[in-house]
SERO-4910 file (N, C-alpha, C, O; in steps of 0.05 Angstrom, whole numbers):
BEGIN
 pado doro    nc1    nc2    nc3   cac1   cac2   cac3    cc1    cc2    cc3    oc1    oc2    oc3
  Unk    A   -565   -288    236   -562   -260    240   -533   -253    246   -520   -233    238
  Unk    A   -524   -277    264   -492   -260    270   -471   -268    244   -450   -255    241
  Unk    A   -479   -288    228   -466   -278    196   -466   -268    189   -445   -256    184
  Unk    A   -494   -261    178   -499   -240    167   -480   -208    179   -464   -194    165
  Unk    A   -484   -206    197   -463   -183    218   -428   -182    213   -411   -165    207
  Unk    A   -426   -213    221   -401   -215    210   -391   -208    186   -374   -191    185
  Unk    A   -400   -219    165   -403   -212    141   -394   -184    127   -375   -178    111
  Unk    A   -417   -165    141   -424   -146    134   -391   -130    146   -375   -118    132
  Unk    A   -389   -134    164   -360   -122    188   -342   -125    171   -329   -104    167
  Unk    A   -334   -147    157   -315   -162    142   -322   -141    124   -318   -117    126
  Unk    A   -329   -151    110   -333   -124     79   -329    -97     92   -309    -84     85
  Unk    A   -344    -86    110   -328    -59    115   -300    -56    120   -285    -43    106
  Unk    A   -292    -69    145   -259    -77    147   -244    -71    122   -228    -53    121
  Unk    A   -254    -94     95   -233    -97     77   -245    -68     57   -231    -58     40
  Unk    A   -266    -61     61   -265    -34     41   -245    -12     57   -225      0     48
  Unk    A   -254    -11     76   -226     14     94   -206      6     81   -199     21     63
  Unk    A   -190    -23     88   -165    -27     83   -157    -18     51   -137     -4     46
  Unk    A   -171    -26     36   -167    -20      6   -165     16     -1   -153     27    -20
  Unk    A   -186     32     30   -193     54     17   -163     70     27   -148     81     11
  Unk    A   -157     68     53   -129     63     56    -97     66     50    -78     78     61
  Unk    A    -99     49     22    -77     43     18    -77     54    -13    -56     58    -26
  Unk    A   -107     59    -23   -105     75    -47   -107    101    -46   -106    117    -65
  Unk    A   -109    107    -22   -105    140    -22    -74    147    -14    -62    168    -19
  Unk    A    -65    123     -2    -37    139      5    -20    134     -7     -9    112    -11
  Unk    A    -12    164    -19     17    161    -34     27    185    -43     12    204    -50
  Unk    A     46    186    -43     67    212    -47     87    198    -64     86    179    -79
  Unk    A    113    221    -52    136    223    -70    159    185    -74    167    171    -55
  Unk    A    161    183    -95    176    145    -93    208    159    -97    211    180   -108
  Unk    A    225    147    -89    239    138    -87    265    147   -111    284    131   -116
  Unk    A    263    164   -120    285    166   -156    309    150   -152    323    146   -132
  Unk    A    312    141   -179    358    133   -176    369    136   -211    363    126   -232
  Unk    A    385    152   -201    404    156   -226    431    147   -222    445    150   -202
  Unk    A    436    133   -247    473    123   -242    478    137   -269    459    145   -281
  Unk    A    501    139   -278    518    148   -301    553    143   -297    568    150   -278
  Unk    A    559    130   -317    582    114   -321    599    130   -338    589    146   -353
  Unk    A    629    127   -337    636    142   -360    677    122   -368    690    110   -351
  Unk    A    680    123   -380    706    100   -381    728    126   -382    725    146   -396
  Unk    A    747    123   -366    766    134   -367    791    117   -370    798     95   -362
  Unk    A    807    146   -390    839    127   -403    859    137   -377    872    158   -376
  Unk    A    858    120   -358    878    125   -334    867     98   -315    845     86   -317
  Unk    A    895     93   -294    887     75   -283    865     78   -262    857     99   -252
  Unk    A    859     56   -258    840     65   -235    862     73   -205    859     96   -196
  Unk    A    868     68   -201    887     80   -171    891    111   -177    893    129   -160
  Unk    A    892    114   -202    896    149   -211    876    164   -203    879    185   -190
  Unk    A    845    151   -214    824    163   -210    811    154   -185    796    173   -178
  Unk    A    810    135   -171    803    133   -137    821    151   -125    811    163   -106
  Unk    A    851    160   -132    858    188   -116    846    210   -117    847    226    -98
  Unk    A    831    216   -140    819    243   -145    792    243   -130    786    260   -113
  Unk    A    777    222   -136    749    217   -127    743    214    -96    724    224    -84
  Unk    A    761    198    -85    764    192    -58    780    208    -38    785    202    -15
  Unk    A    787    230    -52    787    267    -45    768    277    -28    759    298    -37
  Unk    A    760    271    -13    727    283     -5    729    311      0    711    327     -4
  Unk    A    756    317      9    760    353     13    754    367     -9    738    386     -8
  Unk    A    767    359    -31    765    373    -62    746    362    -81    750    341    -94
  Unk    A    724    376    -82    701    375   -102    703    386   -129    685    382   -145
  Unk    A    732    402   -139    736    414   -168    732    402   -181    726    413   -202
  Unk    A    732    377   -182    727    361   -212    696    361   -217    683    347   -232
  Unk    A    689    380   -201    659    378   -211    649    410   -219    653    427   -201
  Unk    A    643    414   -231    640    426   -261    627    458   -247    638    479   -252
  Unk    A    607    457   -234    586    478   -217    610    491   -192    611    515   -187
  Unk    A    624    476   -182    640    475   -158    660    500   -157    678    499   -174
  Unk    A    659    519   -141    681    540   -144    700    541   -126    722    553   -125
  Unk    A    682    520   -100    709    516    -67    699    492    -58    681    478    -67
  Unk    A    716    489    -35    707    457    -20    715    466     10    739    462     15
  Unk    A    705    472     24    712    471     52    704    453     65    680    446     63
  Unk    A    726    436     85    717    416    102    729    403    130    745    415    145
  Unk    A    721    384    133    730    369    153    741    350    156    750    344    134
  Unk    A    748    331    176    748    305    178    770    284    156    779    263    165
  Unk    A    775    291    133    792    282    114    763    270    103    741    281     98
  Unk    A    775    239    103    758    220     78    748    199     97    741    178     85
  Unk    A    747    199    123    733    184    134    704    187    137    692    208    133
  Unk    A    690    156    147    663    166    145    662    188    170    680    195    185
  Unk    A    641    195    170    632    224    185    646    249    178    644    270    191
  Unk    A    661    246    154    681    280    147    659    298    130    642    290    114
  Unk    A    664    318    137    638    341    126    654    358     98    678    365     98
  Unk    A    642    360     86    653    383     64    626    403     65    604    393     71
  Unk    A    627    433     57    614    453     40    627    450     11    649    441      7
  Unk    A    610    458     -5    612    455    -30    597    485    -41    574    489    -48
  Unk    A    619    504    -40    603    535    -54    602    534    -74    623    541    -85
  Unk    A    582    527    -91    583    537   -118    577    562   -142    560    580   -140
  Unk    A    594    558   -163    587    581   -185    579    603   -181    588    626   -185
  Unk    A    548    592   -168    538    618   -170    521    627   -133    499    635   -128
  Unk    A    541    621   -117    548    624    -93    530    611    -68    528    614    -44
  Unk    A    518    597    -89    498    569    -69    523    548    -52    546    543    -57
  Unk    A    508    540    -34    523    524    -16    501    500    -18    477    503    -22
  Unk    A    518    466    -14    520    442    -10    530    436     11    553    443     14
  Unk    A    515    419     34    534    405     59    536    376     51    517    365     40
  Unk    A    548    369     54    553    336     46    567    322     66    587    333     74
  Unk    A    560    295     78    572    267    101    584    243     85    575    226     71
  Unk    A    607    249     91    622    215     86    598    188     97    592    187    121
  Unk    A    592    177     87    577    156    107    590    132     99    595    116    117
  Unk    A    599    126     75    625     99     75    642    104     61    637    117     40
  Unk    A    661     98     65    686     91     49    698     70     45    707     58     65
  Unk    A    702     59     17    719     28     23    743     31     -3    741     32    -28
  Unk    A    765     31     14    786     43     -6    788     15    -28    786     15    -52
  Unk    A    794    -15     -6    796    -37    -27    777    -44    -45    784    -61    -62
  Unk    A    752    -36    -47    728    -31    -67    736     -9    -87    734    -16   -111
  Unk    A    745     24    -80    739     42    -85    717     51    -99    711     57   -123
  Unk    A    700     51    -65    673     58    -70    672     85    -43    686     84    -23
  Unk    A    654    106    -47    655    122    -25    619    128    -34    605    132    -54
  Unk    A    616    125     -6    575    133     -8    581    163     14    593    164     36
  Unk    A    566    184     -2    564    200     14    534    202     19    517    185     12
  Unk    A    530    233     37    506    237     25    505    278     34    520    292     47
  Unk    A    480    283     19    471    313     20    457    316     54    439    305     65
  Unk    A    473    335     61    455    344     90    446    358     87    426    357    101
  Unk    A    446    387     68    435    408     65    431    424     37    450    435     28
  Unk    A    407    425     25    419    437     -3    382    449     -4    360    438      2
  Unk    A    391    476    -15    366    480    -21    361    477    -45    375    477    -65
  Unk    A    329    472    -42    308    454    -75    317    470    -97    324    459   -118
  Unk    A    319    509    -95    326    510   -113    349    506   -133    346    505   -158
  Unk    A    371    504   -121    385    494   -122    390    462   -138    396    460   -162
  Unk    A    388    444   -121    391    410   -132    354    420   -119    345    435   -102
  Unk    A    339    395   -146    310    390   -136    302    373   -127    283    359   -135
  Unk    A    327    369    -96    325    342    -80    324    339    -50    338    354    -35
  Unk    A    308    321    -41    311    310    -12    327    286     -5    331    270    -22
  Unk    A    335    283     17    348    255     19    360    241      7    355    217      7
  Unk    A    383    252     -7    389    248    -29    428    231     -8    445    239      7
  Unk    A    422    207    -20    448    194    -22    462    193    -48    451    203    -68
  Unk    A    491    181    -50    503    184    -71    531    160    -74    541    158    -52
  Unk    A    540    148    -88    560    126    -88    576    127   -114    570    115   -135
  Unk    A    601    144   -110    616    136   -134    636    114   -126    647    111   -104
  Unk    A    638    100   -149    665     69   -150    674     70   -173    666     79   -195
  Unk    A    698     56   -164    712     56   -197    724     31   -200    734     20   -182
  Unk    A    723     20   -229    716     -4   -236    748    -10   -250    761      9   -260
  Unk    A    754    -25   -250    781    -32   -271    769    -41   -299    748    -54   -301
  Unk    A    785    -31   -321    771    -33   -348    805    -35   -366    825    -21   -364
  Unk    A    797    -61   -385    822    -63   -400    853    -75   -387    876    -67   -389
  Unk    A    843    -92   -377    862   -103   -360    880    -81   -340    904    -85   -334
  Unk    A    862    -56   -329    870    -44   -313    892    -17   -318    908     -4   -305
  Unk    A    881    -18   -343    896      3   -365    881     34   -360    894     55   -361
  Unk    A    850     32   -354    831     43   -359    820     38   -333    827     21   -317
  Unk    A    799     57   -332    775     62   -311    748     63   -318    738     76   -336
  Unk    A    735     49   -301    706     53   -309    694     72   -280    708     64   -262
  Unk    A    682     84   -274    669    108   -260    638    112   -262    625    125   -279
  Unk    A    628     95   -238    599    103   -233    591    119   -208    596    120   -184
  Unk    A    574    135   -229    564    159   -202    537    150   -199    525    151   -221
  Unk    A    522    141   -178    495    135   -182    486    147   -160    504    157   -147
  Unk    A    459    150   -148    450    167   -133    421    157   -127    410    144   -144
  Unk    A    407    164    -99    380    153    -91    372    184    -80    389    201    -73
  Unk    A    346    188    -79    335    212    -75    308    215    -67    298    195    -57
  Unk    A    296    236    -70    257    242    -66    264    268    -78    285    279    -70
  Unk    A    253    278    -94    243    301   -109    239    318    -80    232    311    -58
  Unk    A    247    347    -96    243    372    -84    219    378    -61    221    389    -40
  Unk    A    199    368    -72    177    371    -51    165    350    -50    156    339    -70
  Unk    A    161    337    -18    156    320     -5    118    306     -8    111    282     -8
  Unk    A    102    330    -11     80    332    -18     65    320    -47     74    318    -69
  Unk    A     36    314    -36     30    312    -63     32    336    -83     43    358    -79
  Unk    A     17    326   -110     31    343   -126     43    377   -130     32    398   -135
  Unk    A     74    366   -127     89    384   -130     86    399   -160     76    390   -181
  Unk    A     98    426   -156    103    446   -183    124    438   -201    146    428   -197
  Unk    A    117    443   -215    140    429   -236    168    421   -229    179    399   -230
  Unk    A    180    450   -221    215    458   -212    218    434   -191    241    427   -188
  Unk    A    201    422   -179    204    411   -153    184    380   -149    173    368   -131
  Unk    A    186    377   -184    167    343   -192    193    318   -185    211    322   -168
  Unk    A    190    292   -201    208    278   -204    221    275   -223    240    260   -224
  Unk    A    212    291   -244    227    289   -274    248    320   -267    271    324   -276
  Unk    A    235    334   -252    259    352   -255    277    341   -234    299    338   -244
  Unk    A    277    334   -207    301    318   -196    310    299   -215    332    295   -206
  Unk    A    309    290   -227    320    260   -237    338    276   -266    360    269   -275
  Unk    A    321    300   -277    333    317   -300    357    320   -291    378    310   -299
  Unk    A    353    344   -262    379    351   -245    399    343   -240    420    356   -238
  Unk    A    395    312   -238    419    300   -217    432    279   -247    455    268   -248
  Unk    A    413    277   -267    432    258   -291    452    282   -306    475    279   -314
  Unk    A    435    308   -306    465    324   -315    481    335   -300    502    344   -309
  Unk    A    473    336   -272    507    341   -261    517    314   -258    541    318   -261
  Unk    A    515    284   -254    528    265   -257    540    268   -287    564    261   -288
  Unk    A    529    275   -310    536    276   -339    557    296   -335    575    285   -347
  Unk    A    565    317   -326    568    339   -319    607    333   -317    628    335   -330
  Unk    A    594    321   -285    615    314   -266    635    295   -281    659    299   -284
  Unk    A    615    272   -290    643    255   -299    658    257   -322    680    247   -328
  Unk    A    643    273   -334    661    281   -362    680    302   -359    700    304   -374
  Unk    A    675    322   -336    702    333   -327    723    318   -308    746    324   -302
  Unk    A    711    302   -301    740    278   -284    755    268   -308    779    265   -307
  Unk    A    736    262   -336    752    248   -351    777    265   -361    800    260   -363
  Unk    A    758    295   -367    779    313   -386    797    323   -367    812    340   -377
  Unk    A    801    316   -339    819    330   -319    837    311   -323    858    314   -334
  Unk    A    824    283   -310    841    257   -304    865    253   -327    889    255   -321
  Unk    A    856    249   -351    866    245   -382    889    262   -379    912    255   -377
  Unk    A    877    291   -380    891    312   -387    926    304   -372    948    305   -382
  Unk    A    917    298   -350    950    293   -333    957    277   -334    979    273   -323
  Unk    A    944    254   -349    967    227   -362    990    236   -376   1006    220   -385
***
């Protein structure tokens, strides 16, 4: 009898656990990178990028107000186009890499259709250092945190979002960068 009991305990236990872990789930995790080669050296283009005050090379961007310079913890606003605001945190900087991770403190969904959204541009030497290679890549959660979200605020539209302003962005660094060679 007390096998039988046991038994029985056991199988309920492991159906909970199963029932559990298949019901829970929400929003995963998105990441977008986009690369783009630029004809300038890289020390040219880690000056522009590792700018944290000045956001113009990005395409939506009409001001940059900020703080702190380019250290971690320096804050920028980012007013854009069409008079939406972005808060953004230095959280690393490594000049001898030139890599800088920021991230978004504040943006509303309609706007970017994102939460928690980190971000890491670096720049790569290309052509025996003739050239630049430039990755913008990015980690996120879609607009709404909940199960299923409305379209504007799924994971295909964050991930839509954030590959064309990275598409966006780096093709105007290129046509800026270039331009002043």
């Amino acid at each position: 009898m007390k096998i039988q009991l046991f038994a029985a305990a056991l199988a309920a236990t492991s159906m909970l656990a199963t029932l559990g872990t298949a019901s829970a789930h929400g929003p995963t995790r998105q990441k977008v990178s986009e690369k783009i080669e630029i004809n300038a050296p890289p020390e040219k283009v880690w000056t522009v990028l590792s700018n944290f005050q000045d956001g113009g090379w990005i395409p939506v961007v009409a001001k940059t107000e900020g703080t702190g310079g380019n250290a971690p913890g320096a804050k920028r606003i980012l007013t854009l186009k069409n008079g939406a605001t972005v808060e953004e945190e230095v959280a690393k900087i490594e000049p001898e890499k030139m890599t800088l991770m920021y991230r978004i403190e504040k943006v509303d969904v309609k706007v970017l259709p994102v939460t928690n959204y980190s971000s890491w541009l670096v720049v790569t030497p290309a052509d025996g250092g003739k050239k630049s290679e430039v990755e913008w890549r990015g980690a996120f959660y879609r607009g709404y945190p909940n199960n299923d979200p409305p379209p504007e605020l799924n994971d295909e539209a964050a991930v839509n979002a954030v590959t064309g302003l990275y598409k966006a962005g780096l093709e105007n660094l290129k046509r800026q960068i270039e331009a002043s060679n």
